[in-house]
N, CA, C and O of each residue as an XYZ file, in Angstrom:
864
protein
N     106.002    118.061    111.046
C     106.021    117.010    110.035
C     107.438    116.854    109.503
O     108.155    117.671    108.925
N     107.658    115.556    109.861
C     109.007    115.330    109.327
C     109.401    115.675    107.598
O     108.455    116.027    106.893
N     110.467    115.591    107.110
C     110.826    115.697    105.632
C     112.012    114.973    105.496
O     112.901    114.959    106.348
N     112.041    114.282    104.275
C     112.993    113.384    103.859
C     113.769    114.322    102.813
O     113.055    115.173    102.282
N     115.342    114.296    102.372
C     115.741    114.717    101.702
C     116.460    113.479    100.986
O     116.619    112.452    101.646
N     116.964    113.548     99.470
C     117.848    112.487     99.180
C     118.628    112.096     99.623
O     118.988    112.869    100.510
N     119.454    110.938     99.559
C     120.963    110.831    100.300
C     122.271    111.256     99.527
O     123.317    110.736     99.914
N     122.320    112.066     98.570
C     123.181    113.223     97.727
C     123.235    114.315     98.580
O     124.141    115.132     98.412
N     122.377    114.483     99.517
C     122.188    115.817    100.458
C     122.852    115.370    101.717
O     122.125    114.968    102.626
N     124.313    115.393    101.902
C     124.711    115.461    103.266
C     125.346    116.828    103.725
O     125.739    116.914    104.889
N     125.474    117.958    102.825
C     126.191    119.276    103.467
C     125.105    120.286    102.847
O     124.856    120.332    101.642
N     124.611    120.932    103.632
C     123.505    122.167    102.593
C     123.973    123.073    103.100
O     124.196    122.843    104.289
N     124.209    123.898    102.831
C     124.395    125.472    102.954
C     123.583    126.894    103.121
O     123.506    127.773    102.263
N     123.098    126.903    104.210
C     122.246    128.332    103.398
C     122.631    129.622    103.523
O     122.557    130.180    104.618
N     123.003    130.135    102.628
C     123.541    131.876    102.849
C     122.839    132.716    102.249
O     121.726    132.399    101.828
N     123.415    134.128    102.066
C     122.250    135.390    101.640
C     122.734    136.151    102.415
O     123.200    135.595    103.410
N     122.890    137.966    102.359
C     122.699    138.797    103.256
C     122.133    139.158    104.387
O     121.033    138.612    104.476
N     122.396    139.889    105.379
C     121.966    140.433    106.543
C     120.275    140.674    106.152
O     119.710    141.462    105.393
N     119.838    139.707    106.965
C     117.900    140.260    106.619
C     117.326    138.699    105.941
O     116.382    138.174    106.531
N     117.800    138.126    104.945
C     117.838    137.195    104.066
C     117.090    136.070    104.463
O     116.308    135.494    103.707
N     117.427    135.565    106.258
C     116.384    134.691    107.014
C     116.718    133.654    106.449
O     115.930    132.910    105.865
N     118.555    133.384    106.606
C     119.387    132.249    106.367
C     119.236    131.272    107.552
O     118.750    130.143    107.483
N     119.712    131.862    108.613
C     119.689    131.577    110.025
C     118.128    130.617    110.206
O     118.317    129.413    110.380
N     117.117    130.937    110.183
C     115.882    130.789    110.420
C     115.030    129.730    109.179
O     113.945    129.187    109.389
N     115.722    129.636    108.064
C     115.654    128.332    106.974
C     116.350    127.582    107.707
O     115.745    126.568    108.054
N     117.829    127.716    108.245
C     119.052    126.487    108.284
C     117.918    125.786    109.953
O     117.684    124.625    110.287
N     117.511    127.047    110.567
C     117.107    126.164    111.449
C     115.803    124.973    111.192
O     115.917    123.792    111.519
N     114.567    125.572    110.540
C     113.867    124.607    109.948
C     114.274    123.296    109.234
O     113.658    122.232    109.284
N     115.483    123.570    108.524
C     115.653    122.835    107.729
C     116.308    121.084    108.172
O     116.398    120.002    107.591
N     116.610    121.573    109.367
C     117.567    120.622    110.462
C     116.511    120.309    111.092
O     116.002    119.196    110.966
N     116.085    121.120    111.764
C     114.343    120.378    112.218
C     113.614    119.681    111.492
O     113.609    118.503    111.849
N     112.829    119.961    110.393
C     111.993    119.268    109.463
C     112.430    117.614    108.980
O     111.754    116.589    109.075
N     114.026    117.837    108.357
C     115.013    116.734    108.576
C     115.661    115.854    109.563
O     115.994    114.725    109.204
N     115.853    116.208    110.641
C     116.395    115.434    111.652
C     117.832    115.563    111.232
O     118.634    114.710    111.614
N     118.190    116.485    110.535
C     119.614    117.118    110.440
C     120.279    117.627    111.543
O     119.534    117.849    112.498
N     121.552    117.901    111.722
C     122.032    118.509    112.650
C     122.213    120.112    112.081
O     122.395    120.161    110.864
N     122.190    121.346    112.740
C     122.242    122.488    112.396
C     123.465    123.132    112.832
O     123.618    123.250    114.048
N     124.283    123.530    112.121
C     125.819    123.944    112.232
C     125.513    125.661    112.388
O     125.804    126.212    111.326
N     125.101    126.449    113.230
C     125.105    128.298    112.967
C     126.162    128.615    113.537
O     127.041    128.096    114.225
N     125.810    129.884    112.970
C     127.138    131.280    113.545
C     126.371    131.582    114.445
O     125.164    131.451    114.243
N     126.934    132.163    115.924
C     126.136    132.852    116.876
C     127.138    134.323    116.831
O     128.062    134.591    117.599
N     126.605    135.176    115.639
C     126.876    136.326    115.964
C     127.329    137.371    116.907
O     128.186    138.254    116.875
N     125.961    136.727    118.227
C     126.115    137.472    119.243
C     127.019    137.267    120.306
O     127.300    137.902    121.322
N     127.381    136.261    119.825
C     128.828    135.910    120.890
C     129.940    137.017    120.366
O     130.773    137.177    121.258
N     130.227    137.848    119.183
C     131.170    138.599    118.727
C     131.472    139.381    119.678
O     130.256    139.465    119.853
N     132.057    140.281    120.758
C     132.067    141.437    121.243
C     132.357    142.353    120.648
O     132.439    143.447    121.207
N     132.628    142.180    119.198
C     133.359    143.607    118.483
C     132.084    144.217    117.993
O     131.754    145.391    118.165
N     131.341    143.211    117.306
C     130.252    143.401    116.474
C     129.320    144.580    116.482
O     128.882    145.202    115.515
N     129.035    144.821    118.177
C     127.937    146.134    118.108
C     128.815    147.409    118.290
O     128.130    148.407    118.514
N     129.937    147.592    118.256
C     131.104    148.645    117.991
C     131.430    148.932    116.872
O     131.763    150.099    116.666
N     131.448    147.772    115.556
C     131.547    147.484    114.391
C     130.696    148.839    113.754
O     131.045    149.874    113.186
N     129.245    148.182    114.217
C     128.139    149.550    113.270
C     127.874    150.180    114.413
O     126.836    149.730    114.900
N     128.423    151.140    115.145
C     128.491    152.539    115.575
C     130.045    152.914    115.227
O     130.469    153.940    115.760
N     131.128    152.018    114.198
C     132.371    153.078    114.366
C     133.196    151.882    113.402
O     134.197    151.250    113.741
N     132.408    151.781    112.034
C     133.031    150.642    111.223
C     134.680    150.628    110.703
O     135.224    149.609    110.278
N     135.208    151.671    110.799
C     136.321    152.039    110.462
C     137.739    151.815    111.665
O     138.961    151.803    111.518
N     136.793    151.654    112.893
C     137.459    151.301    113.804
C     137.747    150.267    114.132
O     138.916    150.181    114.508
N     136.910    148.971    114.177
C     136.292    147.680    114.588
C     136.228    146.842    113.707
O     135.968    145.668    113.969
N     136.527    147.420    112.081
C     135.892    146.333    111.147
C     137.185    144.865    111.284
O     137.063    143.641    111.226
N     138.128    145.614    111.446
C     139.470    144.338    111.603
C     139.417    143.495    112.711
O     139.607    142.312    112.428
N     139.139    143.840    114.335
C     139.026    142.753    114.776
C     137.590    141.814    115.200
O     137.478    140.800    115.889
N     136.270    142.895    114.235
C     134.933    142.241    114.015
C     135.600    141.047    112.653
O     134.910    140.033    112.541
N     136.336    141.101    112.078
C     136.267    140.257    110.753
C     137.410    138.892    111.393
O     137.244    137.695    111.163
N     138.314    139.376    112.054
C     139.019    138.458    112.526
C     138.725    137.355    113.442
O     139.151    136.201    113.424
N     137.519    138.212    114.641
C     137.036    136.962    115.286
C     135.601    136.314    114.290
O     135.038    135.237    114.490
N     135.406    136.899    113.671
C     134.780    135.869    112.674
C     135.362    134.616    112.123
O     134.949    133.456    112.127
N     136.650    135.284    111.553
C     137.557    134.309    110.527
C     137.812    133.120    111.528
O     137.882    131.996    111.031
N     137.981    133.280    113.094
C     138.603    132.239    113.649
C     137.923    131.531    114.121
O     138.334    130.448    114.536
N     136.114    132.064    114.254
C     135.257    130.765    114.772
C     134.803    130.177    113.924
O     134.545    128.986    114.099
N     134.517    130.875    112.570
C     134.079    130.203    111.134
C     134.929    129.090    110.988
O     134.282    128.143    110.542
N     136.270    128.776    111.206
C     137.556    128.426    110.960
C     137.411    126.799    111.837
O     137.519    125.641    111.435
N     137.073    127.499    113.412
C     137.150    126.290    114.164
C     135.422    125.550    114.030
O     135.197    124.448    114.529
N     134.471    126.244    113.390
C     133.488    125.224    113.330
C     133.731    124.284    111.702
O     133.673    123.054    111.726
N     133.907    124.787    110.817
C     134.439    123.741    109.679
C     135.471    123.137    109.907
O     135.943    122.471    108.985
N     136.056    123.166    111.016
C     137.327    122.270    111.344
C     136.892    120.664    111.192
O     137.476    119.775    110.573
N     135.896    120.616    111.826
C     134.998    119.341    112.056
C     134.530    118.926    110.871
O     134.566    117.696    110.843
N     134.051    119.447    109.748
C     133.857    119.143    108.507
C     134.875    118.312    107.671
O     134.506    117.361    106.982
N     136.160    118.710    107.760
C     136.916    118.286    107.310
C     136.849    116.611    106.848
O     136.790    115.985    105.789
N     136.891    116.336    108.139
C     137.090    114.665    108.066
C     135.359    114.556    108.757
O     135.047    114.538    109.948
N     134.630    114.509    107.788
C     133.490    113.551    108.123
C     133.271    112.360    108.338
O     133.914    111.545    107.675
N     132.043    111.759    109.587
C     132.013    110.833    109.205
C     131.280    110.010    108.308
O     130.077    110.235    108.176
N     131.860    109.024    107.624
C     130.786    108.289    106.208
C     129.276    108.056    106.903
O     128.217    108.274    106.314
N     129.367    107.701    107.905
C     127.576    107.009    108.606
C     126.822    108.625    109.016
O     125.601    108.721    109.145
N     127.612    109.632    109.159
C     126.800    110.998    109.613
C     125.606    111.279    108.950
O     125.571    110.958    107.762
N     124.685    111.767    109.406
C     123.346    112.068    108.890
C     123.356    113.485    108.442
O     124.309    114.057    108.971
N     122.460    114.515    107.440
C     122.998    115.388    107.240
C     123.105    116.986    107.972
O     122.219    117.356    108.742
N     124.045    117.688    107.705
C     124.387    119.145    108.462
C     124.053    120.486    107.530
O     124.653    120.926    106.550
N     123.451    120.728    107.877
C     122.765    121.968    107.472
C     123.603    123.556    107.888
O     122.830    124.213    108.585
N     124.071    123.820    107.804
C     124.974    125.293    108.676
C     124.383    126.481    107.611
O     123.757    126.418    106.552
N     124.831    127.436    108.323
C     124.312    129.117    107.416
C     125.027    129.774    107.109
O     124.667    130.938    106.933
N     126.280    129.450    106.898
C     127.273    130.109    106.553
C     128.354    129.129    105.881
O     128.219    127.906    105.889
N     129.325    129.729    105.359
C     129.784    129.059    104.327
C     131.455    129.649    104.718
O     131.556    130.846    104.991
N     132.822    128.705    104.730
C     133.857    129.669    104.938
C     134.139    130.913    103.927
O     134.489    132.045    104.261
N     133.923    130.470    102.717
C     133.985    130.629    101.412
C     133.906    132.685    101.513
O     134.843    133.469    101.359
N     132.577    132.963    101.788
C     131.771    133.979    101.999
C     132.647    135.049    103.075
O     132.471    136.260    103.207
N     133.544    134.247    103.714
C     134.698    135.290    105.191
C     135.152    136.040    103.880
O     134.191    136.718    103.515
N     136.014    136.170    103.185
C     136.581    137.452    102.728
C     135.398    138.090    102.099
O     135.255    139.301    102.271
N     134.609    137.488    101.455
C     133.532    138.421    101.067
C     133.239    139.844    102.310
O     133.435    141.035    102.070
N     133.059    139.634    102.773
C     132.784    140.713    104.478
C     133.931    141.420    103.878
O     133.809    142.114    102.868
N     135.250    141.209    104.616
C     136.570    141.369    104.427
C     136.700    142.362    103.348
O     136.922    143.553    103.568
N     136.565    141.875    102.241
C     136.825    142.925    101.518
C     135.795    144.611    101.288
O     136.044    145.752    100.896
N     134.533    143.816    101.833
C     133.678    144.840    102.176
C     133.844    145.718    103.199
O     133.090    146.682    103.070
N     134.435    145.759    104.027
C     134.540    146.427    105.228
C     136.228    146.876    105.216
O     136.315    148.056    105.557
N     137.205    146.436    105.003
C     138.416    146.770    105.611
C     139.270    147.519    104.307
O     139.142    147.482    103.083
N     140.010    148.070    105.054
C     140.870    148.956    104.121
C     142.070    147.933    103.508
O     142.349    146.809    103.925
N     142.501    148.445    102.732
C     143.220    147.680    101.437
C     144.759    147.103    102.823
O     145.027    145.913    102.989
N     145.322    147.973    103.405
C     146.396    147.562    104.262
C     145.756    146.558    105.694
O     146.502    145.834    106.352
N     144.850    146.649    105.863
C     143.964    145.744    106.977
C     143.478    144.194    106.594
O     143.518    143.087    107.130
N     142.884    144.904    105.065
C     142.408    143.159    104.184
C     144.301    142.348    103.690
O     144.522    141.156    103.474
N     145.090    143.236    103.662
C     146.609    142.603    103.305
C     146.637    141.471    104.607
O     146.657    140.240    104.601
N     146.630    142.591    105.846
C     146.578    141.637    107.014
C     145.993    140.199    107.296
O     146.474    139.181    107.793
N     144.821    140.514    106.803
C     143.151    139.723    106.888
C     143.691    138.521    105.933
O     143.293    137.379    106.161
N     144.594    138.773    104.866
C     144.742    137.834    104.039
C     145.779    136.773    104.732
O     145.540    135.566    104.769
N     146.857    137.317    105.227
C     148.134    136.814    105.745
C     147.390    135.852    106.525
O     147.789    134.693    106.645
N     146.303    136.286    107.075
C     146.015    135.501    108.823
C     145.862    134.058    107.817
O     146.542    133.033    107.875
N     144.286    134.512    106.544
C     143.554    133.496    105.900
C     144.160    132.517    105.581
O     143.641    131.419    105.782
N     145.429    132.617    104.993
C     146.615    131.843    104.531
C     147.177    131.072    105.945
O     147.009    129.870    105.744
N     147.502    131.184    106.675
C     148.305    130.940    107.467
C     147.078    129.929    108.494
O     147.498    128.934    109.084
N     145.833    130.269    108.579
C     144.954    128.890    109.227
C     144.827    128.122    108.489
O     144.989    126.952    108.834
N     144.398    128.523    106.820
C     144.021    127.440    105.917
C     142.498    126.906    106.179
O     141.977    125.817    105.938
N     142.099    127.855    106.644
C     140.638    126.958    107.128
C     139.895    126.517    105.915
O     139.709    127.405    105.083
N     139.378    125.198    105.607
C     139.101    124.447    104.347
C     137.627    123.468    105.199
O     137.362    123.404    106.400
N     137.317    123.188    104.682
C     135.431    122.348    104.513
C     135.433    121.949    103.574
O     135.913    122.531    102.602
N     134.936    120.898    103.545
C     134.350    120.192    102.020
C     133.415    121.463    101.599
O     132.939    122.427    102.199
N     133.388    120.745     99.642
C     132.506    121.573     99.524
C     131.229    120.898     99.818
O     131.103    119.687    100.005
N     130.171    121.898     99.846
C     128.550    121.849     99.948
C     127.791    120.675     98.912
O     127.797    120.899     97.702
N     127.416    119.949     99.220
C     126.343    119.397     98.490
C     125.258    120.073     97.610
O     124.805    119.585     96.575
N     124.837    121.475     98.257
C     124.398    122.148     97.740
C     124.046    123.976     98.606
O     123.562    124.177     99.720
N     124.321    124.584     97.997
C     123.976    126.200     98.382
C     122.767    126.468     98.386
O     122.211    126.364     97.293
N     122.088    126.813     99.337
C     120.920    127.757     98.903
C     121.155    129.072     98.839
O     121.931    129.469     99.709
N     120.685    130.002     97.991
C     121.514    131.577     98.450
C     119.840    132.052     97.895
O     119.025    131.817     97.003
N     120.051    132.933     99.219
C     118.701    134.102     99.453
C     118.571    134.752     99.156
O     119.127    135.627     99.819
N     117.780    135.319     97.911
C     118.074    136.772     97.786
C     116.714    137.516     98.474
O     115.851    136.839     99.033
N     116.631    138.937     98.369
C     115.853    139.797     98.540
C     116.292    141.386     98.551
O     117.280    141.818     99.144
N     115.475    142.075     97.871
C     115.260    143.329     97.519
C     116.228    143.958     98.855
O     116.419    143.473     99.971
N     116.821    145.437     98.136
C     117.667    145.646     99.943
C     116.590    146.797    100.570
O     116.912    147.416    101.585
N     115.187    147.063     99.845
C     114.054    147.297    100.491
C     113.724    146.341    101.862
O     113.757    146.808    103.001
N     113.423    145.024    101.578
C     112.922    144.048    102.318
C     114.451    143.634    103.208
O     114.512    143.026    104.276
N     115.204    143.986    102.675
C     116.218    143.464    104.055
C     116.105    144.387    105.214
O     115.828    143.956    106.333
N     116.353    145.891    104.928
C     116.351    146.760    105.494
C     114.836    146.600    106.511
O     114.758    146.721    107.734
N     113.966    146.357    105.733
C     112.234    146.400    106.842
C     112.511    144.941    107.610
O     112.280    144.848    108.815
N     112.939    143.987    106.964
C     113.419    142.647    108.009
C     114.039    142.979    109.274
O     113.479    142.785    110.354
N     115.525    143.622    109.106
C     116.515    144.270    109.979
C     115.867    144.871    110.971
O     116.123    144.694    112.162
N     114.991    145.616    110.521
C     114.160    146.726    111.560
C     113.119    146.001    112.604
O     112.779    146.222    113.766
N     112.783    145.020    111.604
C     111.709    144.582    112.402
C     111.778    143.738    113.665
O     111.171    143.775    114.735
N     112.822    142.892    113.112
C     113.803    142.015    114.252
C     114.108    142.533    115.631
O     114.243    141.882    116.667
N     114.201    143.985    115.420
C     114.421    144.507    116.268
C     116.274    144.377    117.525
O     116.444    144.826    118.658
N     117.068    143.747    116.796
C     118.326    143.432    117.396
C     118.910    144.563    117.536
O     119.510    145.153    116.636
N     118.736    145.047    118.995
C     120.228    145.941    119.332
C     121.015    146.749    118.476
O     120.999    147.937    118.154
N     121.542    145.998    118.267
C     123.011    146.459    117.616
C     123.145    146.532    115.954
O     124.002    147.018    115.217
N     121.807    145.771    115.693
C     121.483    146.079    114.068
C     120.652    147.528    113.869
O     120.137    147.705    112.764
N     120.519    148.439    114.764
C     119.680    149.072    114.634
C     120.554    150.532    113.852
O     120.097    151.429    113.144
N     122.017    150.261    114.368
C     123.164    151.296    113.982
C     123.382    150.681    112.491
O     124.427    151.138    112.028
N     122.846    149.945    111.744
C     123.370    149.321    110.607
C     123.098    150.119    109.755
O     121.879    150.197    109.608
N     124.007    151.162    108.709
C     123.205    151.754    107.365
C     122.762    151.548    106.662
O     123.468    150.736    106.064
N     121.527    151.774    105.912
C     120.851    151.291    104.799
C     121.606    150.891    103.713
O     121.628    149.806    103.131
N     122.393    152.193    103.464
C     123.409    152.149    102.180
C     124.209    150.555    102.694
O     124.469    149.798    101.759
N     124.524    150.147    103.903
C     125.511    148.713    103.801
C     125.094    147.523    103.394
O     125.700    146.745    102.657
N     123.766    147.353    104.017
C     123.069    146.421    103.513
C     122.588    146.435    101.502
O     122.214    145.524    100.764
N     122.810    147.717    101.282
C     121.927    147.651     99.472
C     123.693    147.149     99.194
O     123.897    146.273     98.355
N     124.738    147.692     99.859
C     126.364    147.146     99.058
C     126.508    145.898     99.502
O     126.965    145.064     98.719
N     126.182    145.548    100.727
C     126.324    143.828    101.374
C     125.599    143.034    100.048
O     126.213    142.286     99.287
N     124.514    143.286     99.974
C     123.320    142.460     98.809
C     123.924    142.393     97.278
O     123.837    141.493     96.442
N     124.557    143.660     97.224
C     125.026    143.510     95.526
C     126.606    143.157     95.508
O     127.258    143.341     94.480
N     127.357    142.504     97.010
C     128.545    142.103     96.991
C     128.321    140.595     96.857
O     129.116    139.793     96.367
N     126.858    140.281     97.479
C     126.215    138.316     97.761
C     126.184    138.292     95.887
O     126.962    137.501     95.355
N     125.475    138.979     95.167
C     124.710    139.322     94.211
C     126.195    138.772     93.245
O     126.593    137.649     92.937
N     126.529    139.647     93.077
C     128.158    139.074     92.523
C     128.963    137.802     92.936
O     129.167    136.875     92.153
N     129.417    137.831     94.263
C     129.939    136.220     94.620
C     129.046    135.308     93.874
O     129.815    134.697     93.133
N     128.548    135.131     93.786
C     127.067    134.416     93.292
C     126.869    133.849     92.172
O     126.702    132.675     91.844
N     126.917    135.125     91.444
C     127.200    135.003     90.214
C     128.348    133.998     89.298
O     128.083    133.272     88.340
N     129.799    134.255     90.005
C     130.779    133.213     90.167
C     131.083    132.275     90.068
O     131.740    131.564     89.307
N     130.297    132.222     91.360
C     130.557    130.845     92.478
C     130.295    129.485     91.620
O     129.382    129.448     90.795
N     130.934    128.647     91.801
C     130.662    127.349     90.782
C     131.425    126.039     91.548
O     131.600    125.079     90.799
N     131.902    125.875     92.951
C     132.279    125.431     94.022
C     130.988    124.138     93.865
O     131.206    122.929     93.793
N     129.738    124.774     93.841
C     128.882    123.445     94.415
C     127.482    123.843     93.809
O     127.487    124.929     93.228
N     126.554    123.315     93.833
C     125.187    123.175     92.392
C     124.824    124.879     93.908
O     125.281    125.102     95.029
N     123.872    125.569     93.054
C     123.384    126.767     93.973
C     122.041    126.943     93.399
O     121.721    127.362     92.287
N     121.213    126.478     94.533
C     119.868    126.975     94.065
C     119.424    128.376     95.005
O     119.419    128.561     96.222
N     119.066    129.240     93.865
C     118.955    130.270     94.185
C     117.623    131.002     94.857
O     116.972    131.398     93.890
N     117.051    131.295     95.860
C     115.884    131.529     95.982
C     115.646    132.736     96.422
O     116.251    133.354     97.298
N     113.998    133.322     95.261
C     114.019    134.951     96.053
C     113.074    134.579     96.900
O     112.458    133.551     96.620
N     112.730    135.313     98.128
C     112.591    135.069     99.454
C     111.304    136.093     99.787
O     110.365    136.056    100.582
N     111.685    136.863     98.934
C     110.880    138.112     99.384
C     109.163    137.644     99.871
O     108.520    137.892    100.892
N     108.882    136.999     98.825
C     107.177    135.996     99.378
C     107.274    135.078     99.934
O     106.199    134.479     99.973
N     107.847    134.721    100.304
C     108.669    133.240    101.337
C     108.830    133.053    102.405
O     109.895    133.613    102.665
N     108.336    132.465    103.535
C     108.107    132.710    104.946
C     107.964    130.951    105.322
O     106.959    130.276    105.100
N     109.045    130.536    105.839
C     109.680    129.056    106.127
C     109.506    128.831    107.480
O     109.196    127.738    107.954
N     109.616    129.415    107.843
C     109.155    129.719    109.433
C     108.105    129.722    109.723
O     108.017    128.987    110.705
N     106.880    130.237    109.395
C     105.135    130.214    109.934
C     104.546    129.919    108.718
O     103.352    130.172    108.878
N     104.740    129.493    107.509
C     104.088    128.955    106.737
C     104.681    127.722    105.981
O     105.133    127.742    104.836
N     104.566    126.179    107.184
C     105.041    125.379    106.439
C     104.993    124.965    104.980
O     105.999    124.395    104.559
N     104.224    125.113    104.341
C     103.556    124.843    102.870
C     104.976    125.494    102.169
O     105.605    124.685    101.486
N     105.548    126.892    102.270
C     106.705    127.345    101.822
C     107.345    126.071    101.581
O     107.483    125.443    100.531
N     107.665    125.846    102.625
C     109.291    125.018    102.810
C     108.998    123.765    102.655
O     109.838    122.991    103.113
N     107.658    123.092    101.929
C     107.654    121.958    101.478
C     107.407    121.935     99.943
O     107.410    120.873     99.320
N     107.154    123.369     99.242
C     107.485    123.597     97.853
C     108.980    123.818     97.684
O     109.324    123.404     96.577
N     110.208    124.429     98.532
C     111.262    125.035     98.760
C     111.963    123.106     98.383
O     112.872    122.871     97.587
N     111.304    122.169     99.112
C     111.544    121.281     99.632
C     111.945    120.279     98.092
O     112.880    119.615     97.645
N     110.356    120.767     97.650
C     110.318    119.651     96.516
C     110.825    120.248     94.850
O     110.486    119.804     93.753
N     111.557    121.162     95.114
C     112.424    122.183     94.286
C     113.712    121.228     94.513
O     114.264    120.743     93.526
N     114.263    120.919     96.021
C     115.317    120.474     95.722
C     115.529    118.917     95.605
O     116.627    118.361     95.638
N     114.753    118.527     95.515
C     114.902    117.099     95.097
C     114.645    116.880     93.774
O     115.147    115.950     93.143
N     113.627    117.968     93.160
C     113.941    117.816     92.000
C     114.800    118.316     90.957
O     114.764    117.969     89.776
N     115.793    119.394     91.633
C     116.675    120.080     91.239
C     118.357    118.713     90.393
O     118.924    117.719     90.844
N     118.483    119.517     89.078
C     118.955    118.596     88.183
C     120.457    119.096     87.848
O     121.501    118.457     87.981
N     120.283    120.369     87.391
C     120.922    121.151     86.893
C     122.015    121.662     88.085
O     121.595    121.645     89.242
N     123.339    122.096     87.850
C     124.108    123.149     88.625
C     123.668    124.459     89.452
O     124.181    125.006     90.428
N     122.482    124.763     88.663
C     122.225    126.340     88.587
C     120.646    126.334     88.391
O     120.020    126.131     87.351
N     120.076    126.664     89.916
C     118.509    126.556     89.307
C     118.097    127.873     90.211
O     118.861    128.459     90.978
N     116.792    128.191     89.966
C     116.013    129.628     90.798
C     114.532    129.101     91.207
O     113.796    128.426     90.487
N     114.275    129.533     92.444
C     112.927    129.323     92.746
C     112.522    130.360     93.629
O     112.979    130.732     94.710
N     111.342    130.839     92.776
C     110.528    131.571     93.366
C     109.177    131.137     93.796
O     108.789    130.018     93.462
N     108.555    131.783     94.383
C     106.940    131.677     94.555
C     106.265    131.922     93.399
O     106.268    133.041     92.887
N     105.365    130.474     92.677
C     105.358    130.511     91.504
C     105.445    130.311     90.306
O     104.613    130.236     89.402
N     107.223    130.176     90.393
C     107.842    129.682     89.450
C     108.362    128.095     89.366
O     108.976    127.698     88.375
């Protein structure tokens, strides 16, 4: 079943931590809409599953080839076109040093910074954020369940510091209106009914700063 969104909605955003089921909204959300869907394909990284078996080793050039595909897919953002219909993506440039500073040592993030400066990688801002939260209980049983490879080396402890590093940016952030949603009862994916309350949250969303839960 199709879904209409306003025409104020041409850039949505959806982010949240590892587990969060950003990826898997942005894709519905482009589907349901007839949006186009902008993702990160993670698994194209080669550093990535070296990253969590030996983070101290890998975290600089896991963050760097991030920085440079994040970089070349908002390239295209830049200059939109006025007739484009809207783009939905799951990631945000904004959110690259967030990682960055989470992972790399103070002389590595110096580096990390020099590069940041020197692409300039810039995107409009968002029309609007969605940001995911959930318990780093439920990320951690998400993570597991997924069953991915290379998430399986991931520490518990990174994900509860990943969640309370989103948790903070967040807090902040004032770039673009952010509706905030906890997730934890929320399943967008096999229970359309979700994502047509999720739906009618944001059209009726007024304010800069709103929260929706199951419920509320």
């Amino acid at each position: 079943m199709s879904a209409k969104l306003p025409d104020k909605y041409r850039y949505i955003v959806v982010e949240g931590p590892i587990g969060a089921g950003k990826t898997s909204l942005a894709r519905v959300m482009s589907e349901r809409t007839g949006g186009m869907a902008l993702l990160e394909d993670p698994d194209a990284n080669p550093f990535l599953p070296r990253f969590y078996q030996d983070r101290a080793r890998y975290a600089l050039p896991t963050q760097l080839y991030f920085l440079f595909h994040r970089a070349t897919q908002v390239r295209a953002l830049s200059q939109p076109d006025l007739f484009a219909g809207l783009t939905v993506a799951d990631f945000m440039i904004d959110k690259d040093s967030l990682f960055a500073r989470l992972t790399l040592n103070d002389d590595e993030f110096a580096l990390y910074r020099q590069v940041y400066a020197h692409l300039k990688p810039q995107a409009p801002a968002p029309d609007l954020v969605i940001y995911l939260q959930a318990s780093p209980e439920t990320l951690v049983e998400r993570v597991q369940r997924r069953g991915v490879a290379y998430e399986r080396d991931i520490p518990d402890e990174y994900l509860v510091r990943l969640a309370e590093t989103y948790a903070r940016f967040f807090h902040q952030y004032d770039a673009a209106p952010v509706l905030t949603v906890n997730s934890e009862n929320l399943n967008f994916v096999d229970q359309p009914g979700d994502f047509d309350l999720l739906l009618r949250r944001m059209i009726e969303m007024r304010g800069p700063r709103e929260f929706f839960s199951m419920g509320s």
